[in-house]
mmCIF file of the C-alpha atoms, coordinates in Angstrom:
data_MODEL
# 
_entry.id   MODEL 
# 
loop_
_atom_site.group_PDB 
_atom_site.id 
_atom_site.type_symbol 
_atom_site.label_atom_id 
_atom_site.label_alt_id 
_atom_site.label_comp_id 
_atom_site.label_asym_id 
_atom_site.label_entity_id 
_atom_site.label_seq_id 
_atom_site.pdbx_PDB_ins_code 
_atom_site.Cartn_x 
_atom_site.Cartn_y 
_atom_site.Cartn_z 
_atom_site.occupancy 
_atom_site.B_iso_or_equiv 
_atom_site.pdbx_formal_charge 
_atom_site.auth_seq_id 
_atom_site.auth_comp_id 
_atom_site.auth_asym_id 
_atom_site.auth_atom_id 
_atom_site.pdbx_PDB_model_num 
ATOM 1   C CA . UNK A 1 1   ? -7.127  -41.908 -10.953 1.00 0.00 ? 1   UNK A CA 1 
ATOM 2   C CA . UNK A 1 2   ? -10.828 -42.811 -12.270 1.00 0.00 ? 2   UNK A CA 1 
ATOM 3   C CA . UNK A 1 3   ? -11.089 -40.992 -15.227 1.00 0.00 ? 3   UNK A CA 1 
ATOM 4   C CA . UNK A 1 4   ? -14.045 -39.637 -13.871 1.00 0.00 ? 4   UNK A CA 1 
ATOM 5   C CA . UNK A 1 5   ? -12.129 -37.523 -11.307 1.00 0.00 ? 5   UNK A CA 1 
ATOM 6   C CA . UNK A 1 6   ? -9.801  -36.545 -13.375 1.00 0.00 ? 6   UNK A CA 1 
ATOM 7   C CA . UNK A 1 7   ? -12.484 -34.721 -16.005 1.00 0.00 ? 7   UNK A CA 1 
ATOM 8   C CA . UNK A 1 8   ? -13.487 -33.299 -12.879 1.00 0.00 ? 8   UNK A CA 1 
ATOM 9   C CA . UNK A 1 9   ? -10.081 -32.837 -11.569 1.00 0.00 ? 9   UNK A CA 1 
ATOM 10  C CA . UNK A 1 10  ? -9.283  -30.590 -15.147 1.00 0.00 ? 10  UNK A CA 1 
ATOM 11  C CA . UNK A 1 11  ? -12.437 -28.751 -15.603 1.00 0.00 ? 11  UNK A CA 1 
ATOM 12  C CA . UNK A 1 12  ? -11.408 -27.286 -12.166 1.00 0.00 ? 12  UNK A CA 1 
ATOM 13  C CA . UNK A 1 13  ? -8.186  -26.659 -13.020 1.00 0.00 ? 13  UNK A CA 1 
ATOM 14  C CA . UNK A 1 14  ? -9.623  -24.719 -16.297 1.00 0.00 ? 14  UNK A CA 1 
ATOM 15  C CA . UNK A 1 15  ? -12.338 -23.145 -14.078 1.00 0.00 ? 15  UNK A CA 1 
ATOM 16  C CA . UNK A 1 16  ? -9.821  -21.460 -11.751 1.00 0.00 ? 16  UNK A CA 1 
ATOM 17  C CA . UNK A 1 17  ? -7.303  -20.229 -14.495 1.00 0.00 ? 17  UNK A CA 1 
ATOM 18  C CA . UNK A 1 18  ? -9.913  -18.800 -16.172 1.00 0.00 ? 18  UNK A CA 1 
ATOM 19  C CA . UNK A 1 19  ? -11.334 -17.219 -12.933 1.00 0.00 ? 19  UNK A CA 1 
ATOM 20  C CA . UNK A 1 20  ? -7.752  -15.959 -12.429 1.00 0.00 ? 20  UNK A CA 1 
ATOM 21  C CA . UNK A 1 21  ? -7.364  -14.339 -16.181 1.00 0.00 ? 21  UNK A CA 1 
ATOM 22  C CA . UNK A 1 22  ? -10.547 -12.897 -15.655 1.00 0.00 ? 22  UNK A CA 1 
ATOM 23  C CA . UNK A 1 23  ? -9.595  -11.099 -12.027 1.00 0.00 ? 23  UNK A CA 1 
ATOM 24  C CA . UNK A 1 24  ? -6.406  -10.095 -13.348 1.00 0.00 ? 24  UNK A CA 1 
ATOM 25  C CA . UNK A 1 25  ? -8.062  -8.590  -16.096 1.00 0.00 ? 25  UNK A CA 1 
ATOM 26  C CA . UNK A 1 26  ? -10.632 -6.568  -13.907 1.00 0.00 ? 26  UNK A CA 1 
ATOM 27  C CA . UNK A 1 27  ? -7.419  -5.354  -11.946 1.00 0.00 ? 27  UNK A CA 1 
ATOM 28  C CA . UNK A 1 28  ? -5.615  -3.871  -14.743 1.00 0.00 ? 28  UNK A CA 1 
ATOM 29  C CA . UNK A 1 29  ? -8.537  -2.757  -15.861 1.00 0.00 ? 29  UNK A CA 1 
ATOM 30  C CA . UNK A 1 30  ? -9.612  -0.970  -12.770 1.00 0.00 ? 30  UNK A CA 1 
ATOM 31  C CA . UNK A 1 31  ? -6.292  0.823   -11.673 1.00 0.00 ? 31  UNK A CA 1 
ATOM 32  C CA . UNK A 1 32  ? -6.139  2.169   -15.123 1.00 0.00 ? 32  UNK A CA 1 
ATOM 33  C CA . UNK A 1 33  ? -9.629  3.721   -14.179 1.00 0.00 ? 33  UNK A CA 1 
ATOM 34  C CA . UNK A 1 34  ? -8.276  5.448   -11.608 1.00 0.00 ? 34  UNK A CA 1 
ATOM 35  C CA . UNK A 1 35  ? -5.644  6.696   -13.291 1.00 0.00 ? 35  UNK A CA 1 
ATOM 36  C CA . UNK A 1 36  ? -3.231  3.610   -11.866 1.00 0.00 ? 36  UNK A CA 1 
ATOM 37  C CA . UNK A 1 37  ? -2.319  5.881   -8.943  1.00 0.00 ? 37  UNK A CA 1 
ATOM 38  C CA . UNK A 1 38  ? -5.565  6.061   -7.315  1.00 0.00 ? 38  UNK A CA 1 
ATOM 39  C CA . UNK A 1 39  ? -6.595  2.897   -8.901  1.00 0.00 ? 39  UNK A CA 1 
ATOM 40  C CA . UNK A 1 40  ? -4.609  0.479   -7.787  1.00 0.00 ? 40  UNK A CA 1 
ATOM 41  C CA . UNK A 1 41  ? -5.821  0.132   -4.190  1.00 0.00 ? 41  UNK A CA 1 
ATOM 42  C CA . UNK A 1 42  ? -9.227  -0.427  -4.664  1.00 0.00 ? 42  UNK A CA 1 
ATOM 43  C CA . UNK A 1 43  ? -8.811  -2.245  -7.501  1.00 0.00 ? 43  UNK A CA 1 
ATOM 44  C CA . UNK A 1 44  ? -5.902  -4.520  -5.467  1.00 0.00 ? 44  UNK A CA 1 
ATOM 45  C CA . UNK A 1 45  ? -8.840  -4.655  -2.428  1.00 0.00 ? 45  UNK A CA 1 
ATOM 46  C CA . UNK A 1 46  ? -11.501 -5.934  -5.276  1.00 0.00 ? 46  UNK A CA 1 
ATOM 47  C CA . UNK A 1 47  ? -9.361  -8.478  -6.201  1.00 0.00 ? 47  UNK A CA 1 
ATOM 48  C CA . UNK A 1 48  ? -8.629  -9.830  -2.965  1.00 0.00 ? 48  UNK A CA 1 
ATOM 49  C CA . UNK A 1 49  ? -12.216 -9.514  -1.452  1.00 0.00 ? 49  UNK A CA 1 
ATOM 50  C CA . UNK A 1 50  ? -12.968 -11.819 -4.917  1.00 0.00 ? 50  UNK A CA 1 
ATOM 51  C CA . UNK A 1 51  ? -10.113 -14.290 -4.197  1.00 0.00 ? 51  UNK A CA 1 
ATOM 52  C CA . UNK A 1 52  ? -10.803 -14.967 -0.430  1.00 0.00 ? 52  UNK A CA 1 
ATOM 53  C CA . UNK A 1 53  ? -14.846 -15.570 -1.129  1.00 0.00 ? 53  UNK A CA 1 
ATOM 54  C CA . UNK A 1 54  ? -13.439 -18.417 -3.917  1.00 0.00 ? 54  UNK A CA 1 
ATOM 55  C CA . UNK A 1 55  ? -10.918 -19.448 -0.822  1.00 0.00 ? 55  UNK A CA 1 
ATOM 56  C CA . UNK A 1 56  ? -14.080 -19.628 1.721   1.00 0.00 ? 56  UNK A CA 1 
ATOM 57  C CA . UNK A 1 57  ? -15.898 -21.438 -1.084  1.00 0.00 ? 57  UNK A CA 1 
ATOM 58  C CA . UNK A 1 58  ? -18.546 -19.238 -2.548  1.00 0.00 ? 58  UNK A CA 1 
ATOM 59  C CA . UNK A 1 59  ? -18.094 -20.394 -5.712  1.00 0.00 ? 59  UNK A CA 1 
ATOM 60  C CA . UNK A 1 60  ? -21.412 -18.779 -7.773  1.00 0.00 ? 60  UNK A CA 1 
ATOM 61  C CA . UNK A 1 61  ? -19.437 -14.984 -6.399  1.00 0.00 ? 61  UNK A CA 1 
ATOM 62  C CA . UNK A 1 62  ? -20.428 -12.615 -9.164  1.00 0.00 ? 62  UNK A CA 1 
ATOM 63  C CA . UNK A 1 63  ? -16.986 -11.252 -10.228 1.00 0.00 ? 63  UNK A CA 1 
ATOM 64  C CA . UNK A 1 64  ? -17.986 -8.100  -11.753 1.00 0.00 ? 64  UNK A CA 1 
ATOM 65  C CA . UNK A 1 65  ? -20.782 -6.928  -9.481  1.00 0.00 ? 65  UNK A CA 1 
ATOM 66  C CA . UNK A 1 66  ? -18.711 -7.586  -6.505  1.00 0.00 ? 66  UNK A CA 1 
ATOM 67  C CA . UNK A 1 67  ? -15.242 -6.124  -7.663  1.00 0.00 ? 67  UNK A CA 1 
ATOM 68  C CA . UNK A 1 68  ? -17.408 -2.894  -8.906  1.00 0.00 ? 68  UNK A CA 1 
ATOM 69  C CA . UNK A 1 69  ? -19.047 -2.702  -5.716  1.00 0.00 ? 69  UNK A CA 1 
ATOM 70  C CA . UNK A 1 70  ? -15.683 -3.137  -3.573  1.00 0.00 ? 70  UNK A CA 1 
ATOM 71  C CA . UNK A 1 71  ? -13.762 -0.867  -5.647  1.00 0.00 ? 71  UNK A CA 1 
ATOM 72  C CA . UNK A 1 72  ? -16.453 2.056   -5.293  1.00 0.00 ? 72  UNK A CA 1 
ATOM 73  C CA . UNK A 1 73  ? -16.618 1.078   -1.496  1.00 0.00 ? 73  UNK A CA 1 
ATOM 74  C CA . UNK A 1 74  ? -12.941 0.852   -0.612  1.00 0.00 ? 74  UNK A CA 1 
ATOM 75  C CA . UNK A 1 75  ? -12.024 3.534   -3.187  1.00 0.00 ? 75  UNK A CA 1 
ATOM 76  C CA . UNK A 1 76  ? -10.960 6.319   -0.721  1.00 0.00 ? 76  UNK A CA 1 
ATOM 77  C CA . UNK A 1 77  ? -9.871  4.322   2.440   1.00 0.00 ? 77  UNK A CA 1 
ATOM 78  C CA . UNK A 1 78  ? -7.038  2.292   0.050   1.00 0.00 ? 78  UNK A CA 1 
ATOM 79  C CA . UNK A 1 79  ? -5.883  5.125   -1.015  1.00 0.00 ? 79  UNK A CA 1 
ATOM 80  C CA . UNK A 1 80  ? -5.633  6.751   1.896   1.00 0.00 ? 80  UNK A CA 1 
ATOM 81  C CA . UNK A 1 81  ? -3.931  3.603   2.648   1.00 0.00 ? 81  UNK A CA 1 
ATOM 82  C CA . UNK A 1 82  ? -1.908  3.818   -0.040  1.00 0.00 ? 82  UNK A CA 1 
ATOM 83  C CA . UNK A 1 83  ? -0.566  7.277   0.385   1.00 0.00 ? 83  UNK A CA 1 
ATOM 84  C CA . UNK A 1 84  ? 0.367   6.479   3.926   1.00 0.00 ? 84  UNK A CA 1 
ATOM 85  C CA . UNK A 1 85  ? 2.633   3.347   2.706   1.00 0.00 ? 85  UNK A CA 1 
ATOM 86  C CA . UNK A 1 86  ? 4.241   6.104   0.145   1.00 0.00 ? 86  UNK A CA 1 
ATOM 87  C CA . UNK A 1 87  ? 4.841   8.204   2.361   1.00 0.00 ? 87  UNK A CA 1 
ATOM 88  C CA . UNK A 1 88  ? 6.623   5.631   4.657   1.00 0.00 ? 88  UNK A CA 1 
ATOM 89  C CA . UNK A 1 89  ? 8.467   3.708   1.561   1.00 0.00 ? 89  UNK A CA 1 
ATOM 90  C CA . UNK A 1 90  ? 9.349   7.151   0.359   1.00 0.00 ? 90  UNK A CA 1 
ATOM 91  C CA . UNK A 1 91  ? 11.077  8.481   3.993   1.00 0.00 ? 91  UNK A CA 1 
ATOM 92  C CA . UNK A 1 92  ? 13.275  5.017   4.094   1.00 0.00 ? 92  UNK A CA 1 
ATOM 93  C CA . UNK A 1 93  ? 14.595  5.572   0.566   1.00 0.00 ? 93  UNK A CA 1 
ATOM 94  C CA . UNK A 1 94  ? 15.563  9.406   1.669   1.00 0.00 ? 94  UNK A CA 1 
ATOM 95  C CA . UNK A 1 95  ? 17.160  7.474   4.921   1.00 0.00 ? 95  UNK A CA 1 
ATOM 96  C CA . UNK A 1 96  ? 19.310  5.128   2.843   1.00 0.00 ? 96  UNK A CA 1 
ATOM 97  C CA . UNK A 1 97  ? 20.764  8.109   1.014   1.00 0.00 ? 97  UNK A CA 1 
ATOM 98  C CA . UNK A 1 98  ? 20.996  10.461  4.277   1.00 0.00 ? 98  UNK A CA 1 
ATOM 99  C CA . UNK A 1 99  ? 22.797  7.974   6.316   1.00 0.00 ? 99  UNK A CA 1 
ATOM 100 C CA . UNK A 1 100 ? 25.691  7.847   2.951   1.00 0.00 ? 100 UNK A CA 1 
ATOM 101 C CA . UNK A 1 101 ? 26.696  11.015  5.092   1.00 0.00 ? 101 UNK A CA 1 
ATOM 102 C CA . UNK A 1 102 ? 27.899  9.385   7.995   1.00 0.00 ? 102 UNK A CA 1 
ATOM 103 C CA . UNK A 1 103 ? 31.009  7.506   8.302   1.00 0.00 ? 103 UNK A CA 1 
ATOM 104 C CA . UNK A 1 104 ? 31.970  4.987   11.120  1.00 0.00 ? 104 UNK A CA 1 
ATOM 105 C CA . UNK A 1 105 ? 30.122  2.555   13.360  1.00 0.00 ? 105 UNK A CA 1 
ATOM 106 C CA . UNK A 1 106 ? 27.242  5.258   13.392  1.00 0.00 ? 106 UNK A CA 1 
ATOM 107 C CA . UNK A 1 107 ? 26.620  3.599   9.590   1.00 0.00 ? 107 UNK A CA 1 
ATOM 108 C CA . UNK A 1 108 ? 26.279  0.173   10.313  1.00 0.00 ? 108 UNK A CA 1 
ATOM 109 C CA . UNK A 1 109 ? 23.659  0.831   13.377  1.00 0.00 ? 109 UNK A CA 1 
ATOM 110 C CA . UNK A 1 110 ? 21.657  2.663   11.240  1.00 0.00 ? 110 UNK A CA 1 
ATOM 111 C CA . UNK A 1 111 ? 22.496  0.930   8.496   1.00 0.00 ? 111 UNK A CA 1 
ATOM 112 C CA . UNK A 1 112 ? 20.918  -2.025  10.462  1.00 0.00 ? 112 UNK A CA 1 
ATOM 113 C CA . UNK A 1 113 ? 18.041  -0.363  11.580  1.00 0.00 ? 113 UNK A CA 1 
ATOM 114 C CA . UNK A 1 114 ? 16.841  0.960   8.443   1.00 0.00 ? 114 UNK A CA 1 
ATOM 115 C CA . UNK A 1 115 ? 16.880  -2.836  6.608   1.00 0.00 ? 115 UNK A CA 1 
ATOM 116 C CA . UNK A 1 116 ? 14.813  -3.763  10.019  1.00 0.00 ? 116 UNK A CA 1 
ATOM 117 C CA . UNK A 1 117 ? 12.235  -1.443  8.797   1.00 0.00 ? 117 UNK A CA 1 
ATOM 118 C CA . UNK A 1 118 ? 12.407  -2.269  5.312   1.00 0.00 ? 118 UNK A CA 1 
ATOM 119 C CA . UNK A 1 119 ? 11.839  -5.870  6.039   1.00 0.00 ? 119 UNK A CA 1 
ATOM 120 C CA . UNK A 1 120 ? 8.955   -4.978  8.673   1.00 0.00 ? 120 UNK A CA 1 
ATOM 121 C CA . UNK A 1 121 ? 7.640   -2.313  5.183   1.00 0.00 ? 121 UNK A CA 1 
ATOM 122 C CA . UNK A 1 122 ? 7.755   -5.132  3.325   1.00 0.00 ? 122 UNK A CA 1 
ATOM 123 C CA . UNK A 1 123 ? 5.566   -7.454  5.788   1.00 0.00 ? 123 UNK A CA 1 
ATOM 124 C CA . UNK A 1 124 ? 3.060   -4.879  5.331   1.00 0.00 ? 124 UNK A CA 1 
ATOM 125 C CA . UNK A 1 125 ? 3.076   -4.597  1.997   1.00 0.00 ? 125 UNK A CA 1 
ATOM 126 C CA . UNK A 1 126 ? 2.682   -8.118  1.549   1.00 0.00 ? 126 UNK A CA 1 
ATOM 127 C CA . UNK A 1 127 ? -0.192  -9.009  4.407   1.00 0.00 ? 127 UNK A CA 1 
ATOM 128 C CA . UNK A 1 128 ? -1.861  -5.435  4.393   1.00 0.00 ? 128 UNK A CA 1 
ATOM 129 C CA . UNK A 1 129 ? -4.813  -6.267  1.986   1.00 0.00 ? 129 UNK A CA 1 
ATOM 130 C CA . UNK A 1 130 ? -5.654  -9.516  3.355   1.00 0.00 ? 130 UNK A CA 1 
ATOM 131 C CA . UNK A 1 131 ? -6.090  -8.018  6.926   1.00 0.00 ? 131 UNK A CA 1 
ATOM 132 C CA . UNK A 1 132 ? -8.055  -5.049  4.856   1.00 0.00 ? 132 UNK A CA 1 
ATOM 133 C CA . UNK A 1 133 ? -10.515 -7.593  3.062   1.00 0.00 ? 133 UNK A CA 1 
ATOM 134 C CA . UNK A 1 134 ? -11.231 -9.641  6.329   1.00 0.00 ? 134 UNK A CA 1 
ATOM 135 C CA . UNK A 1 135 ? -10.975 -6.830  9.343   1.00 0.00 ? 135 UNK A CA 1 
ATOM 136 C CA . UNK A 1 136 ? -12.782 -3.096  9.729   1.00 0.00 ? 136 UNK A CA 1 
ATOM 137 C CA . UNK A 1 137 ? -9.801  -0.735  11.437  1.00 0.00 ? 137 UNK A CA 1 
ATOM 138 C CA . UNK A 1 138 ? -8.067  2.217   11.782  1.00 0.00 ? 138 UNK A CA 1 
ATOM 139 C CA . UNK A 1 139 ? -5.753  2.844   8.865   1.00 0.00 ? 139 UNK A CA 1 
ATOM 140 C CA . UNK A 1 140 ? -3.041  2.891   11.112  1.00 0.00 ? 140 UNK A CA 1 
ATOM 141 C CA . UNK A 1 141 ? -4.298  -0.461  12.339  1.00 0.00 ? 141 UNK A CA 1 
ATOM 142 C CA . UNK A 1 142 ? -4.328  -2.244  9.201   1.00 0.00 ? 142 UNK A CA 1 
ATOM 143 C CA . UNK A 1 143 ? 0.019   -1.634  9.025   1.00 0.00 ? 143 UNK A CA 1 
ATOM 144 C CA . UNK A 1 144 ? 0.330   -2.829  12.215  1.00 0.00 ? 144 UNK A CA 1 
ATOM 145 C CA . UNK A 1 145 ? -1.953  -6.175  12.525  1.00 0.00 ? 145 UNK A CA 1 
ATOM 146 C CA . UNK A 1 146 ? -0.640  -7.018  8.792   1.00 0.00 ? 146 UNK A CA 1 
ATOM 147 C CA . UNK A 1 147 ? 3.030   -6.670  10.340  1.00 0.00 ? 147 UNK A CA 1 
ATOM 148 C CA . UNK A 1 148 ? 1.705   -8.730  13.011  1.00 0.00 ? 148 UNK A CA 1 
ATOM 149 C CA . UNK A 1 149 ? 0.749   -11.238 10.765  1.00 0.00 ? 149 UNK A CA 1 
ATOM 150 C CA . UNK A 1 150 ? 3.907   -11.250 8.901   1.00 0.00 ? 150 UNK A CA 1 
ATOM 151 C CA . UNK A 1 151 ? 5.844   -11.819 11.958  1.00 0.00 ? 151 UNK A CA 1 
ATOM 152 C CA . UNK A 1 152 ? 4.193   -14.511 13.042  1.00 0.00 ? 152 UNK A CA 1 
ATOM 153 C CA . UNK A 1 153 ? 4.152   -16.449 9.537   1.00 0.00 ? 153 UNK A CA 1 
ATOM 154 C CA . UNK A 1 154 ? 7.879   -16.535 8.220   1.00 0.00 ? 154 UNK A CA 1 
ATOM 155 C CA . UNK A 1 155 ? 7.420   -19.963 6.470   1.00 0.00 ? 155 UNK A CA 1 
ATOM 156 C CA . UNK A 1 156 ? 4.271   -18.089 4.772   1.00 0.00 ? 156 UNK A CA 1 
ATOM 157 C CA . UNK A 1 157 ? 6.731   -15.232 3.566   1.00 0.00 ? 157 UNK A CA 1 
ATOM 158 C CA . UNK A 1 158 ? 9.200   -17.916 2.007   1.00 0.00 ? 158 UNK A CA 1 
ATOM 159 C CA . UNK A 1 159 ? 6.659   -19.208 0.259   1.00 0.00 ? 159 UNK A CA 1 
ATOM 160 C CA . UNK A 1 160 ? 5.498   -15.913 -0.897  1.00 0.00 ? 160 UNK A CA 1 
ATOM 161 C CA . UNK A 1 161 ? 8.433   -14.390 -1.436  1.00 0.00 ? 161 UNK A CA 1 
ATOM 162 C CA . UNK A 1 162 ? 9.373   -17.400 -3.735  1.00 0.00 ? 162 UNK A CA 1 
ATOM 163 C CA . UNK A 1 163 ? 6.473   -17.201 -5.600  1.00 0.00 ? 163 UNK A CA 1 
ATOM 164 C CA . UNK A 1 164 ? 6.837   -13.866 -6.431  1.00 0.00 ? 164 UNK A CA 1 
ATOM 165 C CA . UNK A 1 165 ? 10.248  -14.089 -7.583  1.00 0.00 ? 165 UNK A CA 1 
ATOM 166 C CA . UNK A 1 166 ? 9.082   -16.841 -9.654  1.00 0.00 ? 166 UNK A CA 1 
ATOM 167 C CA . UNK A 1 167 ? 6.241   -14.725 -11.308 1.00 0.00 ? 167 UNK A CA 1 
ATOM 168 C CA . UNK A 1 168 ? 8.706   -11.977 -12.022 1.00 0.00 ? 168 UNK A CA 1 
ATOM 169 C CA . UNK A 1 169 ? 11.323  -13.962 -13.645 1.00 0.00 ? 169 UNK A CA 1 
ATOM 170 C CA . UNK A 1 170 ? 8.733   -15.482 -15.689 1.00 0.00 ? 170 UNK A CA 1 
ATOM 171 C CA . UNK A 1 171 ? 7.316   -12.310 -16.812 1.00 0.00 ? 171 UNK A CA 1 
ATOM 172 C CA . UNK A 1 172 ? 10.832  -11.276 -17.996 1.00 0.00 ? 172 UNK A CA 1 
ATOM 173 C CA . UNK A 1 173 ? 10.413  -14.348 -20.014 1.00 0.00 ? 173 UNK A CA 1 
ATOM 174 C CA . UNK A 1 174 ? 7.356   -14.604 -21.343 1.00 0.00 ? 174 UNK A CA 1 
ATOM 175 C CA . UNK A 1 175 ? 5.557   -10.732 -21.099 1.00 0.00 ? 175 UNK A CA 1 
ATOM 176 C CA . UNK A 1 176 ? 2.467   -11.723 -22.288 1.00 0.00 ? 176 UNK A CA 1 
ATOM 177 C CA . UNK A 1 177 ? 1.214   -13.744 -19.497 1.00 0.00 ? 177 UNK A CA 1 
ATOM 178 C CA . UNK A 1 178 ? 1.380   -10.000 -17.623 1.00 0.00 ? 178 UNK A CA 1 
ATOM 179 C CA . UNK A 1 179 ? -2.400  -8.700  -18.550 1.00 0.00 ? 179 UNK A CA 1 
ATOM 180 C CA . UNK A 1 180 ? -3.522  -12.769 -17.218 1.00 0.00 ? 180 UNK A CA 1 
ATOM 181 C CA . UNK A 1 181 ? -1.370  -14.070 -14.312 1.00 0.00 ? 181 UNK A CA 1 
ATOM 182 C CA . UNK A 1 182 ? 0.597   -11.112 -12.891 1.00 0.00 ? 182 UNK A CA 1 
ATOM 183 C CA . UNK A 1 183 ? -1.907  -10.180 -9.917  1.00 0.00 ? 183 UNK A CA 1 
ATOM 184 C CA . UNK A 1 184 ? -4.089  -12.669 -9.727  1.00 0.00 ? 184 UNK A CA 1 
ATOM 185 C CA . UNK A 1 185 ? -2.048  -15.674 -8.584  1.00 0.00 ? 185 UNK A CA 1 
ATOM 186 C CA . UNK A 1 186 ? 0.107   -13.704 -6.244  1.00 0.00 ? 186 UNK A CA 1 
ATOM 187 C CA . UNK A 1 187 ? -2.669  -12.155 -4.564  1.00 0.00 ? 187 UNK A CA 1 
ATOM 188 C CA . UNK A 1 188 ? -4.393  -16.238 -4.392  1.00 0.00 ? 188 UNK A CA 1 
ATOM 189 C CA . UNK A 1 189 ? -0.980  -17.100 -2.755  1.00 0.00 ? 189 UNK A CA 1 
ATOM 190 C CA . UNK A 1 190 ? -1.001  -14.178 -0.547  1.00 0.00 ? 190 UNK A CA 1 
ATOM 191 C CA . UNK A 1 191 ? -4.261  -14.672 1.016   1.00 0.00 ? 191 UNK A CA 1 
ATOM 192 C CA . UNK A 1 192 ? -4.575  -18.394 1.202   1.00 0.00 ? 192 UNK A CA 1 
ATOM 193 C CA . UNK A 1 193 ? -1.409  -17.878 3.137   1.00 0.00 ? 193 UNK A CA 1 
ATOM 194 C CA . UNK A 1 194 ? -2.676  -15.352 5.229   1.00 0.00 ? 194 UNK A CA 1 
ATOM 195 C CA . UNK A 1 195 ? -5.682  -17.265 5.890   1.00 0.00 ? 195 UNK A CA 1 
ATOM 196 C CA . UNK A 1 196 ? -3.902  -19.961 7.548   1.00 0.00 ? 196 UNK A CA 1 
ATOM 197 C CA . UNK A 1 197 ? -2.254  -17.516 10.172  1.00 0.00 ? 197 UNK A CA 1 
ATOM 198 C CA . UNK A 1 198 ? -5.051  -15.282 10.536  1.00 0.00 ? 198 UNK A CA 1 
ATOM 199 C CA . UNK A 1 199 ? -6.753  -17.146 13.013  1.00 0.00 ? 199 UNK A CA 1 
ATOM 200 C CA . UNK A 1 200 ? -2.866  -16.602 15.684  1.00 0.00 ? 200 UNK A CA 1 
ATOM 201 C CA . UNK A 1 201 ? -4.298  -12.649 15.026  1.00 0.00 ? 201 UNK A CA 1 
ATOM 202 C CA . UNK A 1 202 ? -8.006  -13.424 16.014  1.00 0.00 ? 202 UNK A CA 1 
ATOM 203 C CA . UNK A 1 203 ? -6.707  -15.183 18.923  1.00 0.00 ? 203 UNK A CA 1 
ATOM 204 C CA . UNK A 1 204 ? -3.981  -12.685 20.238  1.00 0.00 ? 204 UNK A CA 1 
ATOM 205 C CA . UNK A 1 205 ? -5.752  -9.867  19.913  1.00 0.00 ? 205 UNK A CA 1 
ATOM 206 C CA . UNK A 1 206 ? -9.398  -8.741  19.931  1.00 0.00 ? 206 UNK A CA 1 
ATOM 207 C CA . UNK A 1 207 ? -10.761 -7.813  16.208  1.00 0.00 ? 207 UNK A CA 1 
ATOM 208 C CA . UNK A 1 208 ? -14.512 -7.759  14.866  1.00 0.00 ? 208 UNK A CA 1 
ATOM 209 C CA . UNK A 1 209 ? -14.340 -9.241  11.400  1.00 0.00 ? 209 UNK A CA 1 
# 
């Protein structure tokens, strides 16, 4: 490699993990503003609106002004969000434990069923803030085309799932990349993946981005 692409080659590399310290940084920051509770959506929808315009390549994007802006925009439809996807995560914990009552075939059918709908919870969780950066829907809407989405990507879930299993087991090791990397490079992952199967959504079903 010329060493003229590779000086280029590195100052990218440097520009991006910087970018990414600097996100991360504005997340954590931001959820704490809200209290982390009501924080953490908007601020988790700020960092992803940032990380898809770098993906699309708007490169000058002004971090601050636009994270500020999309957290004050987005501020009470994530949470809304978010307390919906509580709620939900919250009833299939109280189902694990109900169904300890039961004995019998009766427990392995809904046994079954219940990890169906934890793996279709987690699809959402993982694919419901790209859909909310990109698409303008019904709350309800944004569960079920990120589920969508999900489905229809299972290499993409490897791959994320992998990487964040990787992130956690590195933060067990080293805690102090937390406050820089924790957020920033799953949510990268998570939406350049997503943006390579959003298009199978556009084209199945009808959406105004």
């Amino acid at each position: 490699m010329p060493m003229g692409n590779l000086m280029g080659w590195l100052y990218k590399m440097c520009d991006w993990v910087t970018s990414l310290v600097y996100v991360n940084l504005l997340w954590i920051g931001f959820s704490l503003l809200g209290l982390l509770l009501f924080g953490i959506g908007p601020a988790t929808s700020a960092m992803f609106t940032v990380i898809r315009k770098w993906l699309m390549g708007e490169e000058d994007v002004k971090v601050f002004l636009t994270f500020w802006q999309t957290y004050k925009k987005d501020f009470l439809k994530t949470n809304f969000l978010i307390l919906i996807l509580l709620a939900v995560g919250g009833l299939l914990y109280l189902d694990f434990l109900f169904i300890g009552n039961f004995e019998g075939m009766l427990v392995s059918i809904l046994s079954g069923l219940l990890i169906l709908l934890t793996i279709l919870y987690f699809l959402t969780l993982v694919f419901v803030f790209p859909v909310f950066v990109q698409f303008e829907l019904k709350p309800l809407q944004y569960i079920k085309y990120a589920v969508h989405l999900g489905i229809y990507s299972p290499l993409s879930i490897l791959i994320i799932l992998a990487s964040i299993l990787f992130m956690y087991y590195l933060t067990l090791f080293i805690p102090a990349i937390f406050p820089f990397f924790s957020g920033s490079i799953i949510s990268l992952i998570i939406m350049y993946q997503a943006e390579q199967s959003i298009e199978k959504i556009k084209n199945k079903y009808i959406i105004s981005a």
